[in-house]
N, C-alpha and C positions, 0 to 999 in steps of 0.2 A: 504494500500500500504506500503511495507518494503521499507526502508531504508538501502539501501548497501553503503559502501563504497570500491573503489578501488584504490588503491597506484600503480601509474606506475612509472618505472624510470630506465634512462642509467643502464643495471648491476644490481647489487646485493643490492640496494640500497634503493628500498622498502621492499623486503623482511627483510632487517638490521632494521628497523627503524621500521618497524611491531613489530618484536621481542622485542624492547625497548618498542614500547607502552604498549605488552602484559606484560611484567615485573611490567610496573609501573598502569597499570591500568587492566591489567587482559586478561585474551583471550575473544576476543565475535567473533563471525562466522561472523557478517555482514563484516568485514572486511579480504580482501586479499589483497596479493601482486601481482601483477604483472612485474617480473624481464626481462626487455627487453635484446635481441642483448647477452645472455650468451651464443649462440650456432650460427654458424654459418648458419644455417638453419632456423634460427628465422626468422618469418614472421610477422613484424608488422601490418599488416594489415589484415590481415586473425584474428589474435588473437582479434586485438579492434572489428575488426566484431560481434565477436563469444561471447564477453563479452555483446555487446550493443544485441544482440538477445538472449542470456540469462537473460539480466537484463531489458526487456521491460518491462514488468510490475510493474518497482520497481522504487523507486525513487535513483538513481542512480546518486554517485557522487565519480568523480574521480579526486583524486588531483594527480600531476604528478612534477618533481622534476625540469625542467626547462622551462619556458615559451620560445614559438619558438624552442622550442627543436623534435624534431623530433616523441618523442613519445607525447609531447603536441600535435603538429602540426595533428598524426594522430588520436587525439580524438576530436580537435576542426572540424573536416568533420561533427559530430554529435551534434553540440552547438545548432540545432535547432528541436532538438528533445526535447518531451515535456517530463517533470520529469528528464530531466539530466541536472548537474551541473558539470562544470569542474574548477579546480584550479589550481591555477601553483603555485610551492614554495614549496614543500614539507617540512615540517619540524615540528621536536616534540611537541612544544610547541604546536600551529595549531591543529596538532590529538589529544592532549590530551582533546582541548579546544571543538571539533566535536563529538569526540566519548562521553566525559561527557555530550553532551546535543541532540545524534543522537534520545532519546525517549524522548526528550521533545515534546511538544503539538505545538508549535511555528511551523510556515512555514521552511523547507528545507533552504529557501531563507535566511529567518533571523537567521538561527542558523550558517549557515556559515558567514553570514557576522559577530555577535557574536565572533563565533571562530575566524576570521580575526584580530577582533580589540583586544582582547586581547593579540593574538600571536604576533603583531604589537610592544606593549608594553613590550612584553617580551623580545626583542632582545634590549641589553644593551652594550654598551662599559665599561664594569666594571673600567677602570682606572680612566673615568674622572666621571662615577656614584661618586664610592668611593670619590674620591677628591669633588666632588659640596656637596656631604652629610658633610664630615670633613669641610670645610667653613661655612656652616648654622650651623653645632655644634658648630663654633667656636661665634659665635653671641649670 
């Protein structure tokens, strides 16, 4: 069974941050975007339909840029479908942490949550980092 990933989000916002991953970690095909609401004719719901019956057979995980957000909302309809995994939060650190370990051996399960906790730790307030580091130097 493959391993897909799919980036949904308000706008241009998957596809933006797809581009960054492919920069710094390379292009792989298991990964697309999905750029909601750029066309006034966009149909969210027809489109997650069309993703979730092309990706039946796949282990199938879509992270999505806001929880309770509208394109979360219409992918959590399918949260109990078996082999799909959804996440809310979009953001780089996260995909870097997913896609370096999407052919690992490890359950689907445990490689996101993996990627969680380190993405977790990545997000830093640099001012007061900087500053607690300069105090323990100063010891």
């Amino acid at each position: 069974m493959a391993r897909k990933i799919i980036l949904a989000s308000h706008g241009a916002f998957s596809s933006g941050i797809l581009s960054s991953l492919q920069l710094i970690c390379g292009g792989d095909t298991s990964i697309t975007a999905l750029d909601c609401y750029m066309e006034e004719t966009f149909d969210l719901t027809k489109e997650v339909r069309e993703i979730m019956k092309a990706h039946a057979a796949d282990d199938l995980i879509v992270v999505t840029d806001l929880f309770g957000g509208s394109v979360n909302n219409e992918f959590l309809h399918y949260i109990h479908c078996p082999n799909f995994y959804l996440v809310a939060g979009l953001n780089l650190p996260f995909l870097i942490g997913l896609t370096t370990r999407i052919n690992n051996v490890n359950t689907t399960s445990v490689i996101i949550q993996e990627a969680l906790e380190e993405a977790k730790a990545s997000i830093q307030f640099c001012n007061e980092t900087v500053k607690k580091e300069l105090a323990e130097e100063e010891f």
